[in-house]
N, C-alpha and C positions, 0 to 999 in steps of 0.2 A: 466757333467752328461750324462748320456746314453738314450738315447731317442728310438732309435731303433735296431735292430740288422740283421743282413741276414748270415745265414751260414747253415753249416752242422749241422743236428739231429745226436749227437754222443750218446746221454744217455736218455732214456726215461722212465721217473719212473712217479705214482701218482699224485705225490707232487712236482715233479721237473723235469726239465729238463737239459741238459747240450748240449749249443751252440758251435758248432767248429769252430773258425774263427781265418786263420793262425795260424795254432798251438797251440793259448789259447783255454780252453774251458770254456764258461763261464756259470755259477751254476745259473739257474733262476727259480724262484718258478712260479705253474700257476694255474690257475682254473680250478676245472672237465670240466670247456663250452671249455675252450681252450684246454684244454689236447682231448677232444673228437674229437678236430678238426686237432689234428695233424701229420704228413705225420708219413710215419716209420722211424725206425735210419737209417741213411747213406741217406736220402735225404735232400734234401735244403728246408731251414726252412726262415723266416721273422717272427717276430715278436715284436710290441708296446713294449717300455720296460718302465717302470717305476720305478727310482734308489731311494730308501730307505736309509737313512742317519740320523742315530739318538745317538749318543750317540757313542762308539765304535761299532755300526753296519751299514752295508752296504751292504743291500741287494737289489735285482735285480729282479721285476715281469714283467712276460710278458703275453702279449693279444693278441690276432686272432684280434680284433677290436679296431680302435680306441674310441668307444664308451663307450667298457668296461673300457678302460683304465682310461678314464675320471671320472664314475664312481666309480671307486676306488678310483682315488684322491681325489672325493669330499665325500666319504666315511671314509677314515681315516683322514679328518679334522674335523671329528665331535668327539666328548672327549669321550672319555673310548672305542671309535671304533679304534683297531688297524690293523696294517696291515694284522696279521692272521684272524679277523674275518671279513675282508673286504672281503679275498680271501674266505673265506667262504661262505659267503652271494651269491660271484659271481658265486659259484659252483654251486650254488640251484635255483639261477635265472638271467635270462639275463635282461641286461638293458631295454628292452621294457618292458618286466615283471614289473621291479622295478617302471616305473613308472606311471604303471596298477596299482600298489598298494600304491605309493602317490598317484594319483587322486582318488582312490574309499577310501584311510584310511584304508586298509586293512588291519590294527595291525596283526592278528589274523594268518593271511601267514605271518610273519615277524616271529611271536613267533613261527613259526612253526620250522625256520631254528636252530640247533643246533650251542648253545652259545648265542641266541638271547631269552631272558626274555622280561618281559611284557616295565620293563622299561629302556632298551635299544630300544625295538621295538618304544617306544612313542619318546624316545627320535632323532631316526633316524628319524620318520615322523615330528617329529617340526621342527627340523634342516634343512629338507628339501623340507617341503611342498611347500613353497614360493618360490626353484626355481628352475629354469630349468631345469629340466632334460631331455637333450637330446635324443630321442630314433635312431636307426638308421635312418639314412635315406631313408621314405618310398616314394621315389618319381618316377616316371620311370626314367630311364636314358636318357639323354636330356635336362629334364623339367630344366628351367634355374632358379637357384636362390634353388629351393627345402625347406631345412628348413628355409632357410636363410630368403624367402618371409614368412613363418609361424613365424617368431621371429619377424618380422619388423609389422607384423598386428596385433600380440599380443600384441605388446606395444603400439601402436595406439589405440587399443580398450580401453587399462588400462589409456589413457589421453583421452578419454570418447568418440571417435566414431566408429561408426556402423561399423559391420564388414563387410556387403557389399563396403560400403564407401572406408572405409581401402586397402580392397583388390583390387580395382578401381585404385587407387591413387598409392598403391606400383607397379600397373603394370604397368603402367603409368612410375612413378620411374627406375625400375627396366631399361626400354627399353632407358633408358638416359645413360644410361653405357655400354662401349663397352668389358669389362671384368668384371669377377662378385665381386661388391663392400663391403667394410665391411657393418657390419649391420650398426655402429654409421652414413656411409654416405649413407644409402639406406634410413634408418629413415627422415635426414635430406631432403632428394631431396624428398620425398614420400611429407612433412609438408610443402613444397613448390609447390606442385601439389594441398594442401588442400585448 
């Protein structure tokens, strides 16, 4: 599977792009957010890629972030949501957006996107109110741990303590590690500070 790409902007269209790397060019679909963010042809290009495989198709999207990218993943695992209307969705809002609109239920801007009806739109906020969606990360650069400490005191508060508490104990945690650890052992060493 293709996970990323780095080459030359040979083809710039809409809807798609086309990557030059050694001689192939390889045909990737994108989103208005990505496409708005893209160099001109004949520059070097990077881009998230996410490989499509379904049936006799194999297709190739790519994202400016990896945020988006994730996004989509967890967009076309929801049923009747495919991968054209994922890239859709992405066109008309960026992942912070998206989940501005799980946390307020904002049905109403969902139907607003073209292809999104009342019961698509109910059915992507059930699918995903419950979880995580990632927004970029808003932290200064430095600040150690970033989302990482917001995912570890979220789930502390959801097995029932204070969020002051929480955020005590992960910091605590946190300075127990000389390189930044997953959440499952930030969690861990955090309920051993409790």
């Amino acid at each position: 599977m293709i996970g990323y790409l780095e080459g030359i902007l040979f083809l710039k269209q809409p809807q798609y792009i086309v990557i030059l790397i050694d001689g192939v060019g390889y045909q990737i679909e994108v989103s208005l957010n990505t496409f708005s963010e893209l160099p001109r042809e004949g520059e070097k290009i990077s881009l998230h890629i996410y490989t499509y495989v379904k049936d006799n198709v194999l297709k190739l999207y790519g994202f400016n972030s990896l945020e988006e990218k994730r996004l989509f993943s967890t967009l076309i695992e929801i049923p009747g949501i495919g991968p054209k209307l994922a890239l859709n969705i992405l066109s008309r809002i960026s992942p912070l957006e998206f989940k501005e609109i799980l946390d307020k239920a904002d049905l109403k801007r969902l139907k607003a996107i073209p292809g999104i009806g009342k019961k698509a739109a109910q059915r992507i906020w059930l699918e995903l109110k419950d979880k995580r969606i990632t927004p970029p990360q808003m932290v200064q650069a430095g600040e150690k741990g970033g989302t990482l400490k917001e995912d570890a005191i979220s789930a502390l508060i959801n097995l029932g303590y204070q969020r002051q508490e929480a955020s005590k104990a992960v910091d605590k945690a946190m300075s127990k590690f000389s390189k930044l650890p997953t959440l499952e052992d930030l969690i861990k060493e955090t309920l051993r500070q409790l």
